[in-house]
C-alpha positions as CSV (number, residue, x, y, z in Angstrom):
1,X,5.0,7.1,-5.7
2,X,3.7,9.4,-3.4
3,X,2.0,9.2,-0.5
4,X,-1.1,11.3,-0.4
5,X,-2.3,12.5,3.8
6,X,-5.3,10.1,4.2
7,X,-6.0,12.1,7.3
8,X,-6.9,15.9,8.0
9,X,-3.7,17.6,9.5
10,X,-4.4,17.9,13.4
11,X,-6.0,14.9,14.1
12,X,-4.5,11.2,14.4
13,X,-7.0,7.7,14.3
14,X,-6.7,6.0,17.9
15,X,-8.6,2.9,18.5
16,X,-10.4,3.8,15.1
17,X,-11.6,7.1,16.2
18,X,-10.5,10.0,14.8
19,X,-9.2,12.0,17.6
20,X,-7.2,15.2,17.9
21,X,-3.4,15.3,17.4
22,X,-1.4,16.7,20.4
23,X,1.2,18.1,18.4
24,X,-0.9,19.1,15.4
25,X,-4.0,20.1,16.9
26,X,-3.0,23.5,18.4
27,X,-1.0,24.6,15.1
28,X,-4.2,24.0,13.6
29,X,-5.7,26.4,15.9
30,X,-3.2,28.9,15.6
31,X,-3.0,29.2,11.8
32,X,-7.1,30.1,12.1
33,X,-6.8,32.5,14.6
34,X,-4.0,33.9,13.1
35,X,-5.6,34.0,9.6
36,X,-9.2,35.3,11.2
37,X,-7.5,38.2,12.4
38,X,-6.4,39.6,8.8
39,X,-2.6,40.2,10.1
40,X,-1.6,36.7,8.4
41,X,-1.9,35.7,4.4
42,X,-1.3,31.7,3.5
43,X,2.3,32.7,2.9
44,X,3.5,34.6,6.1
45,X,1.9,31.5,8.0
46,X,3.6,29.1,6.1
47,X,6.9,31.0,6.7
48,X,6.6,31.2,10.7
49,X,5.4,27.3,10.6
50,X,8.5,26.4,8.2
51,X,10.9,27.6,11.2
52,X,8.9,25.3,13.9
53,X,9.4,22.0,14.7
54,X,5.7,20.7,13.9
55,X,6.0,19.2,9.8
56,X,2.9,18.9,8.0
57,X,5.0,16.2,5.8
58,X,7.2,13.4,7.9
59,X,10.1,14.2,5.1
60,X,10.0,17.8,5.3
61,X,9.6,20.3,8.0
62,X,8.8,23.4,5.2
63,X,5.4,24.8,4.7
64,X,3.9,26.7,1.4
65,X,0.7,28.3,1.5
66,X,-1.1,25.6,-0.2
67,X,-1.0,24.0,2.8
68,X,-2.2,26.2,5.0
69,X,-4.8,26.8,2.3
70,X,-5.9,23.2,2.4
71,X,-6.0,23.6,6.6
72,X,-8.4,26.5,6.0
73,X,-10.8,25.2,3.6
Protein backbone atom coordinates (compact mmCIF):
# COMPACT_ATOMS: atom_id res chain seq x y z
CA UNK A 1 0.00 0.00 0.00
CA UNK A 2 0.84 3.34 -0.66
CA UNK A 3 1.46 6.10 1.23
CA UNK A 4 -0.46 9.16 0.15
CA UNK A 5 1.49 13.01 1.28
CA UNK A 6 -0.80 14.07 4.21
CA UNK A 7 1.01 17.26 3.96
CA UNK A 8 1.41 20.09 1.26
CA UNK A 9 4.93 19.86 -0.26
CA UNK A 10 7.02 22.78 1.39
CA UNK A 11 5.82 22.81 4.69
CA UNK A 12 6.56 20.28 7.69
CA UNK A 13 4.16 20.06 11.16
CA UNK A 14 6.42 21.28 14.26
CA UNK A 15 4.97 21.29 17.65
CA UNK A 16 1.55 20.81 15.74
CA UNK A 17 1.89 23.83 13.58
CA UNK A 18 2.18 23.72 10.23
CA UNK A 19 5.33 25.59 9.48
CA UNK A 20 7.43 25.98 6.43
CA UNK A 21 10.01 23.30 5.29
CA UNK A 22 13.62 24.61 5.02
CA UNK A 23 14.45 22.41 2.30
CA UNK A 24 11.17 22.41 0.51
CA UNK A 25 9.96 25.68 1.00
CA UNK A 26 12.23 27.67 -1.47
CA UNK A 27 11.68 24.93 -4.30
CA UNK A 28 8.22 25.75 -3.83
CA UNK A 29 8.95 29.24 -4.46
CA UNK A 30 11.02 28.66 -7.40
CA UNK A 31 8.78 26.39 -9.35
CA UNK A 32 5.98 29.55 -9.08
CA UNK A 33 8.22 32.03 -10.11
CA UNK A 34 9.52 30.02 -12.61
CA UNK A 35 6.11 28.96 -13.89
CA UNK A 36 4.63 32.83 -13.50
CA UNK A 37 7.21 33.91 -15.90
CA UNK A 38 5.89 31.67 -18.93
CA UNK A 39 9.64 30.40 -19.74
CA UNK A 40 8.73 27.03 -17.66
CA UNK A 41 5.81 24.30 -18.61
CA UNK A 42 4.97 21.44 -15.64
CA UNK A 43 7.43 19.32 -17.58
CA UNK A 44 10.73 21.34 -18.05
CA UNK A 45 10.33 22.05 -14.15
CA UNK A 46 9.96 18.68 -13.28
CA UNK A 47 13.09 17.82 -15.41
CA UNK A 48 15.52 20.62 -13.69
CA UNK A 49 14.01 19.45 -10.13
CA UNK A 50 14.60 15.54 -11.06
CA UNK A 51 18.52 16.50 -11.34
CA UNK A 52 18.44 18.29 -7.68
CA UNK A 53 18.74 16.86 -4.51
CA UNK A 54 15.36 18.06 -2.94
CA UNK A 55 12.70 14.66 -3.58
CA UNK A 56 9.11 15.39 -3.46
CA UNK A 57 8.82 11.45 -2.65
CA UNK A 58 11.38 9.93 0.27
CA UNK A 59 11.89 6.82 -2.32
CA UNK A 60 12.50 8.73 -5.31
CA UNK A 61 14.29 11.83 -6.22
CA UNK A 62 12.38 12.16 -9.92
CA UNK A 63 9.75 14.61 -10.61
CA UNK A 64 6.81 14.48 -13.43
CA UNK A 65 4.67 17.39 -14.05
CA UNK A 66 1.78 16.13 -12.08
CA UNK A 67 3.62 17.10 -9.40
CA UNK A 68 4.48 20.32 -10.03
CA UNK A 69 0.86 20.56 -11.19
CA UNK A 70 -0.39 19.64 -7.82
CA UNK A 71 2.33 22.42 -6.20
CA UNK A 72 0.55 24.96 -8.48
CA UNK A 73 -3.01 24.33 -7.94
Amino acid sequence: MRKNRFLPFGYTMEQGELIPHPKEAPVVENIFTQYLSGTESYASLARTLSKGCVPYHKHTKLWNKHMIKRILE
